[in-house]
PAPA-184413 format. One line per 10 residues: number of its first residue (from 1); for each residue y, x, z of C-alpha. Coordinates in steps of 0.001 Angstrom, whole numbers, plus 500000, padded with zeros to 6 digits. Layout:
NUM) Y/X/Z ~ ...
END
This chain:
1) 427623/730583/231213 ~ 430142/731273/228152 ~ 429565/728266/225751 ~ 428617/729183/222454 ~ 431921/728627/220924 ~ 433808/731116/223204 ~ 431189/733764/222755 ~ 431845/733433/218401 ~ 435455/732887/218606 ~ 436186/735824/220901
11) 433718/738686/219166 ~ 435159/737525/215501 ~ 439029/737776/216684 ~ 438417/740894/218303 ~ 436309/742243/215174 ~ 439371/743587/212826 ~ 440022/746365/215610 ~ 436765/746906/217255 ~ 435254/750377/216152 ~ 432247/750474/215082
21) 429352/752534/216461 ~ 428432/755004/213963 ~ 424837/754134/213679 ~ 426414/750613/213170 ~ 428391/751577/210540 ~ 425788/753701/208883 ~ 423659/750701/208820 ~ 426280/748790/207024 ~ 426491/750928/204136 ~ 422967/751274/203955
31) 423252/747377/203447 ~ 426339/747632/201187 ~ 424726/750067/198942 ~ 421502/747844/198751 ~ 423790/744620/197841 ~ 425652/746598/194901 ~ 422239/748174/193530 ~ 420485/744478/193325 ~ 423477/742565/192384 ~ 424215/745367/189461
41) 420973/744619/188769 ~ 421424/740649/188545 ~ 423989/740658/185627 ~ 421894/739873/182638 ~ 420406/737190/184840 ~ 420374/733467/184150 ~ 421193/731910/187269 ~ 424486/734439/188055 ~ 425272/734196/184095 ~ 425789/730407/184479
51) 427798/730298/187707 ~ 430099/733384/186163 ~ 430483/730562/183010 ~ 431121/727768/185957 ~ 434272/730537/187578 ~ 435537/730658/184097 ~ 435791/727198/183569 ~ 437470/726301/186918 ~ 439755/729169/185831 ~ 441048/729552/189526
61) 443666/732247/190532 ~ 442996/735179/192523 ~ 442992/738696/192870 ~ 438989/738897/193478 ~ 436830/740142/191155 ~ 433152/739207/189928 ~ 430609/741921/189097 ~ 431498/741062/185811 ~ 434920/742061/185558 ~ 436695/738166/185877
71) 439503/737912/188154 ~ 440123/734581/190364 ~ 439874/732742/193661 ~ 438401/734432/196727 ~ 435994/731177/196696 ~ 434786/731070/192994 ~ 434403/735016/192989 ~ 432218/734715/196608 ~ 430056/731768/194329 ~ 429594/734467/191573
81) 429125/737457/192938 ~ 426337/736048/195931 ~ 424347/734271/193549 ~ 424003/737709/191616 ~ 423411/738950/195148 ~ 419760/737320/195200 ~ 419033/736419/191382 ~ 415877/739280/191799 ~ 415036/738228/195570 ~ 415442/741944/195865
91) 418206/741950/198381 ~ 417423/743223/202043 ~ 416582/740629/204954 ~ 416790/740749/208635 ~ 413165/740270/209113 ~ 412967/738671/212256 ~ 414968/735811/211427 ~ 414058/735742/208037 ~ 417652/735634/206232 ~ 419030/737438/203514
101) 422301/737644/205635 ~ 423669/740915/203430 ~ 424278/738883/200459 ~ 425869/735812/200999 ~ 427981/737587/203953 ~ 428954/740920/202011 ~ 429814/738285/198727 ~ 432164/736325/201070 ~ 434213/739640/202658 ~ 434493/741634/199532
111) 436081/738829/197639 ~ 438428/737595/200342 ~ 438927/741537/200718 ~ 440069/741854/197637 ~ 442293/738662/197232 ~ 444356/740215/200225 ~ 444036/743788/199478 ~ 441860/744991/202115 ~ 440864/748199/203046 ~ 437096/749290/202890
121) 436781/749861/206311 ~ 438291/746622/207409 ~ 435265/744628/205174 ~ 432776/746825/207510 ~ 433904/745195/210132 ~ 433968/741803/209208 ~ 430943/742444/207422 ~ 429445/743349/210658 ~ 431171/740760/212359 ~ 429650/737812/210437
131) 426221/739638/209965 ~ 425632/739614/214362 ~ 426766/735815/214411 ~ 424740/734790/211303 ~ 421438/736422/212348 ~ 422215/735567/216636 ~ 421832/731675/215178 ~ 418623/732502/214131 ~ 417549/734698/216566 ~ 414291/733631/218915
141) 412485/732287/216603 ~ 415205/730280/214788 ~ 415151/731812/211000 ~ 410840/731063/210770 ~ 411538/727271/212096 ~ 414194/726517/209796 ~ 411951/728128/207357 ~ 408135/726281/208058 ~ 410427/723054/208501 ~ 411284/723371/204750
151) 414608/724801/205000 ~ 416056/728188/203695 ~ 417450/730202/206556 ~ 420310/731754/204339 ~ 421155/728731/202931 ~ 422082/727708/206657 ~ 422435/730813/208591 ~ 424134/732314/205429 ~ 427487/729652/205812 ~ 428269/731188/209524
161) 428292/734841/208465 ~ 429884/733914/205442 ~ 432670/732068/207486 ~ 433016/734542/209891 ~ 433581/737629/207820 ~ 436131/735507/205920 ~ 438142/734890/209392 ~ 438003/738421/210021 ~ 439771/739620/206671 ~ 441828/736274/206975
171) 443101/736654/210680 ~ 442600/733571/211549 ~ 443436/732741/215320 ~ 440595/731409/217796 ~ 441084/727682/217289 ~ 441313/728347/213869 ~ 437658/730078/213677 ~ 436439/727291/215256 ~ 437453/725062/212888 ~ 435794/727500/210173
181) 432469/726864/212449 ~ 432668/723459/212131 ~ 433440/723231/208715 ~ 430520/726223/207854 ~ 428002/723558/210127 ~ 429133/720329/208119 ~ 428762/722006/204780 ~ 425510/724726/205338 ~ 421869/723802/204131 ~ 419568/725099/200818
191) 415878/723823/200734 ~ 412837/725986/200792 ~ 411026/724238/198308 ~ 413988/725553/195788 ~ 412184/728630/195758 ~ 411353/730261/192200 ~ 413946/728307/190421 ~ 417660/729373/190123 ~ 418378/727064/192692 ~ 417005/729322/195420
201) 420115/732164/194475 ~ 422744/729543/193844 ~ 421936/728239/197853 ~ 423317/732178/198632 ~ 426557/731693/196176 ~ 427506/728386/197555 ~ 426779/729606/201047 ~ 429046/732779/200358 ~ 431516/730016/198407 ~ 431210/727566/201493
211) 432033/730538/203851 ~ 435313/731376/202655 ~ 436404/727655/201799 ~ 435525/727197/205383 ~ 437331/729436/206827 ~ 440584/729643/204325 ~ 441170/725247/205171 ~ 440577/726195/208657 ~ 443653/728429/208455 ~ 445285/725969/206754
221) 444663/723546/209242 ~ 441808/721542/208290 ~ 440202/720430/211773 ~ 436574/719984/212094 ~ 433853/718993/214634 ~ 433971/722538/216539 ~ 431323/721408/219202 ~ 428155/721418/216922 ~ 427270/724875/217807 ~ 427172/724389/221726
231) 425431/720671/220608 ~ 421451/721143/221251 ~ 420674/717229/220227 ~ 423506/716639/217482 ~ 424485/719942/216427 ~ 423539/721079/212596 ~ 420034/723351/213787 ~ 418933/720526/216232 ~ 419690/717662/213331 ~ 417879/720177/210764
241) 414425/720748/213510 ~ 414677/716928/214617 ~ 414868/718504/218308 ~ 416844/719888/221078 ~ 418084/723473/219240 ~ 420477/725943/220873 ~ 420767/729753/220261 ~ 422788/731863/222555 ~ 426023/734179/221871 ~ 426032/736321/225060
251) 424855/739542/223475 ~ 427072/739560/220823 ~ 428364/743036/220299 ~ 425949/744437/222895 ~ 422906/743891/221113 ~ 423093/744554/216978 ~ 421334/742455/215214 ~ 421574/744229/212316 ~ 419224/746950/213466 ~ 416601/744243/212700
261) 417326/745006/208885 ~ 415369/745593/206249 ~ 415205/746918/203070 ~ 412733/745559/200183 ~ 410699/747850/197707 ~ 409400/745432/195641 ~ 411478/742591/193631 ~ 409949/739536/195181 ~ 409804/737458/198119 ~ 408724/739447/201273
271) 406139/737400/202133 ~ 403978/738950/199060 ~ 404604/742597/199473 ~ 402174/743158/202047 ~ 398989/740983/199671 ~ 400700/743273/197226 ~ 400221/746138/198826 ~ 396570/744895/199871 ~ 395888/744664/196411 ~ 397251/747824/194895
281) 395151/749921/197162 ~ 392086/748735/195650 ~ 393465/749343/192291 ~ 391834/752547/191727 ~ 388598/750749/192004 ~ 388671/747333/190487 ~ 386364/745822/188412 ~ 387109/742435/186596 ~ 383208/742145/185858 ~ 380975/739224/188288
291) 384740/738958/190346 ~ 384430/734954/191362 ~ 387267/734882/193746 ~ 390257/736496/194931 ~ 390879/735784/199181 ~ 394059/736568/200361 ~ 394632/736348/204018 ~ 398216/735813/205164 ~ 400820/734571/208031 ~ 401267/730710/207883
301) 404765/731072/206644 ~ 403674/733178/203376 ~ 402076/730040/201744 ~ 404721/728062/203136 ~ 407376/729882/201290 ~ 405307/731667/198360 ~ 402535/729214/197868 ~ 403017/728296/194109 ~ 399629/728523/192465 ~ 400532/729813/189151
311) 403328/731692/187718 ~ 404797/730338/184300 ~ 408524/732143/184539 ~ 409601/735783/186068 ~ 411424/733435/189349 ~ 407552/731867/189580 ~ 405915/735062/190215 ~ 408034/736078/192764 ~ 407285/733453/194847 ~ 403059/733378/193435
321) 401402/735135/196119 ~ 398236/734944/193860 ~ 400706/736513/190928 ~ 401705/739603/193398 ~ 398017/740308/193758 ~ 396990/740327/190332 ~ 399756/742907/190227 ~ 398352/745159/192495 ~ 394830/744842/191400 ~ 395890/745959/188112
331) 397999/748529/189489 ~ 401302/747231/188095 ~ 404366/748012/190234 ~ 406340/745241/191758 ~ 410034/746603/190788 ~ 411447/745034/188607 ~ 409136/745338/185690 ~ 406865/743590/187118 ~ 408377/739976/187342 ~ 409675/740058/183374
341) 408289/737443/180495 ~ 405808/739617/178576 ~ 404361/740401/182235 ~ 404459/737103/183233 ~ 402405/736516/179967 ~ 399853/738993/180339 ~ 396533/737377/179966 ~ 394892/739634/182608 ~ 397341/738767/185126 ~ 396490/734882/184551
351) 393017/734945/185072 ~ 393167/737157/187891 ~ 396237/734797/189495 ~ 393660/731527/188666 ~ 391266/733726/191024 ~ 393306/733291/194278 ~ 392460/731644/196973 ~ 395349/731471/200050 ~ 393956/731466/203820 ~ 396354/731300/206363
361) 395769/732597/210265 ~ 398262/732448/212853 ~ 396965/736235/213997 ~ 397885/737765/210722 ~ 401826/738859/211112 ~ 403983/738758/208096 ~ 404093/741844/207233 ~ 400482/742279/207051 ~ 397816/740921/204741 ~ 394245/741188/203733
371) 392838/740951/200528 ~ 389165/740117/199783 ~ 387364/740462/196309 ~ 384198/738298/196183 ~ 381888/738732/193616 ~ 379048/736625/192035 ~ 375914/739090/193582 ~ 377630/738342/196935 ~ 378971/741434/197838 ~ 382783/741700/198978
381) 385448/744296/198729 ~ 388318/744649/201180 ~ 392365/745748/200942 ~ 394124/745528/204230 ~ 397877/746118/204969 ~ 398927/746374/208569 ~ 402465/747225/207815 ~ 403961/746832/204441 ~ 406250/749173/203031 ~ 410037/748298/204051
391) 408989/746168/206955 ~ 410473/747331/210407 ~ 407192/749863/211033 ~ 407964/751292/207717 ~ 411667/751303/206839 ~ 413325/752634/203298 ~ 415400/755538/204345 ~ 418301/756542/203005 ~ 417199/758722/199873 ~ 414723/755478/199126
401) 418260/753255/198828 ~ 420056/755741/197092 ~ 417220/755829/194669 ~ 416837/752082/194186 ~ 420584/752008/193806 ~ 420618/754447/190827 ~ 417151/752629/188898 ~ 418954/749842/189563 ~ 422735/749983/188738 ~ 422314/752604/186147
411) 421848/750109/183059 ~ 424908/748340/183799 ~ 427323/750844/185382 ~ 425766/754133/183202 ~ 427462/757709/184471 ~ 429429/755659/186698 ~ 426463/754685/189051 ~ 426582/758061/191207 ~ 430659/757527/191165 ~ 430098/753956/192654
421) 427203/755794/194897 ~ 429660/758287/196542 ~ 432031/755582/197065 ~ 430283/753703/198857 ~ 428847/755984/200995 ~ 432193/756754/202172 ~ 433283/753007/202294 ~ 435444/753287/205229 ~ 437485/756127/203781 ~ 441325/755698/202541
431) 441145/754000/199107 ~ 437736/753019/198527 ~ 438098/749680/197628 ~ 440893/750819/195259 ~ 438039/753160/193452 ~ 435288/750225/193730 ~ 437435/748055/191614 ~ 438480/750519/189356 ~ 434730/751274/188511 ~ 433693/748154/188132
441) 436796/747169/186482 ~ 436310/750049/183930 ~ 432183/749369/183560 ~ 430597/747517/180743 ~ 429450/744824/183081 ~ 431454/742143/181630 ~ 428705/741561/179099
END
């Protein structure tokens, strides 16, 4: 059997001139498109605003560019730009390991991309490249341990598709992406509990940031441990479970793992769209009079991860499952009007939120939910969701992205948001990263 480290070493090298299938490729636009419309989406943000002001200070040199229009280092730009990436926790996830692996990974290859002068179709591929290894180390079951066990699956995973995509661009030699490995392992974690603070983004900049560091020493020679991904006992996931850990690299590059992606409808953690969508079909219906108590019945994980009881801030309520189903009961939408500070402050929403009452059951998958209203003259009203919205029975197509993109990016990019559309549509055409530049360049982004 091929260890690990072979399997990585010899799909990354051989990524820069490996076509890619064209469902493949149409997959990674889909995911491209859906990183620009959130990210656009981001600038005003707090959490992106302050690591933009961090780039500034470090005033690094570089040919990359933020969102924002600053210039520097492939590193600080990759720190920027992926903590924009998931400011809104609106970005799309590969759902069965449950990582956000667009954002740190497409962060890291754009900015390296454009510190060298890449072509568009070259950051496909490495894009690709670092999106199969990233989500393969959390495949079987991986991505939901890291997460129950209290850690954030991009803030890990997110540091070996980060790295990878970097060696691509960078051309680093086998040894040399090994080293990156090592050096993504000794540097990758991010706590769940981070969650609905601006932590919880920053873990996808510095994961994007750690990726490229990673793999830029390695090709200047920095050596690292490069046996901790064929390491069950002593390797970074069997340290982070406190048990014997190993995924395998076999399939890479025969099995995609970025069919397993997903695209979110609603600006909030995943694990609340479905009690969301619960909710909002009872909307029609509600009545606040007698109600005594809200039951929401979820996957374990979903209380895990979006348990907060209350919702004080917008970056609360996104991870308030309670919140969420308030929304829905109400019939609010969950874009990105739902998670602002008058919302937040709606009396209504409190008192309905104060309601809630979590259940967990192992039966209940994660993207389903049941919602229970329970009134004071005993009688009980039911909202089930078997498959929520943008989960993998019930993907976004194509005219939903394109639509999210153009809500989304219109406020900061204006006209130019069907200009940036078109481009990156045709992403791995002759001079589109020349055009992407030049309309983000030209936007009024910088703010």
């Amino acid at each position: 059997m091929t260890s690990n480290l072979a399997s990585i070493t010899r799909f990354v090298s051989e990524a820069a001139d490996r076509p890619l299938p064209a469902a493949i490729s149409d997959l990674a636009k889909q995911c491209l498109v859906d990183w620009f419309a959130v990210s656009l989406a981001a600038l005003p943000d707090e959490a992106p605003t302050l690591a933009r002001k961090q780039a500034q200070r470090c005033a690094t040199n570089g040919r990359a560019m933020t969102l924002y229009g600053d210039f520097g280092a492939a590193s600080t730009v990759a720190l920027v730009n992926g903590t924009l990436s998931h400011s809104l926790d609106f970005d799309d996830m590969h759902f069965a390991t449950a990582c956000h692996a667009s954002g740190p990974t497409l962060a890291a290859a754009l900015a390296v991309a454009m510190d060298r002068g890449s072509a568009g179709l070259e950051v496909l591929r490495a894009f690709v490249a670092g999106y199969e290894v990233g989500a393969t180390m959390g495949a079987g079951g991986i991505g939901p341990r890291l997460a129950a066990a209290g850690w954030h699956p991009t803030g890990v995973l997110g540091h070996f598709s980060s790295a990878c995509a970097s060696a691509v661009l960078l051309q680093l030699s086998a040894g040399e992406i090994a080293n990156a490995l090592g050096l993504a392992a000794t540097q990758a974690g991010g706590l769940q509990a981070s969650g609905g603070t601006m932590a919880k983004p920053f873990h996808v900049g510095k994961a994007a940031m750690n990726g490229v560091l990673a793999a830029e020493l390695a090709g200047l020679g920095l050596t690292s441990n490069t046996g901790l991904i064929d390491d069950a006992e002593d390797g970074l996931l069997g340290r982070l479970l406190q048990g014997p850990v190993l995924p395998r690299f076999d399939d890479l590059g025969c099995i995609w793992q970025i069919e397993g992606n997903t695209f979110k409808p609603y600006a909030a953690c995943q694990l609340t769209h479905a009690p969301y969508e619960a909710a909002r079909s009872m909307a029609t219906e509600f009545r606040k009079s007698g109600l005594r108590e809200i039951r929401i019945i979820v996957n374990p994980l979903a209380r895990k991860v979006a348990g907060r009881e209350q919702a004080s801030v917008p970056l609360e309520g996104k991870f308030c499952i309670g919140y969420c189903v308030a929304l829905g009961l109400l019939d609010y939408e969950a874009d990105l009007t739902g998670f602002t500070e008058s919302r937040i402050q709606d009396t209504r929403l409190k008192e309905l939120t104060s309601l809630a009452r979590v259940e967990t059951r192992d039966s209940v998958e994660r993207w389903s939910a049941t919602v229970e209203l329970v009134y004071s003259d005993g009688s009980v009203r039911r909202g089930e969701c078997q498959a929520v919205r943008g989960s993998p029975a019930r993907p976004l197509s194509w005219s939903d992205l394109n639509q999210k993109f153009l809500n989304a990016a219109a406020p900061a990019l204006q006209h130019r948001a069907t200009d940036l559309l078109d481009v990156l549509h045709a992403f791995d055409e002759p001079g589109s990263m020349v055009e992407l530049q030049h309309i983000i360049g030209a936007s009024d982004c910088q703010g």
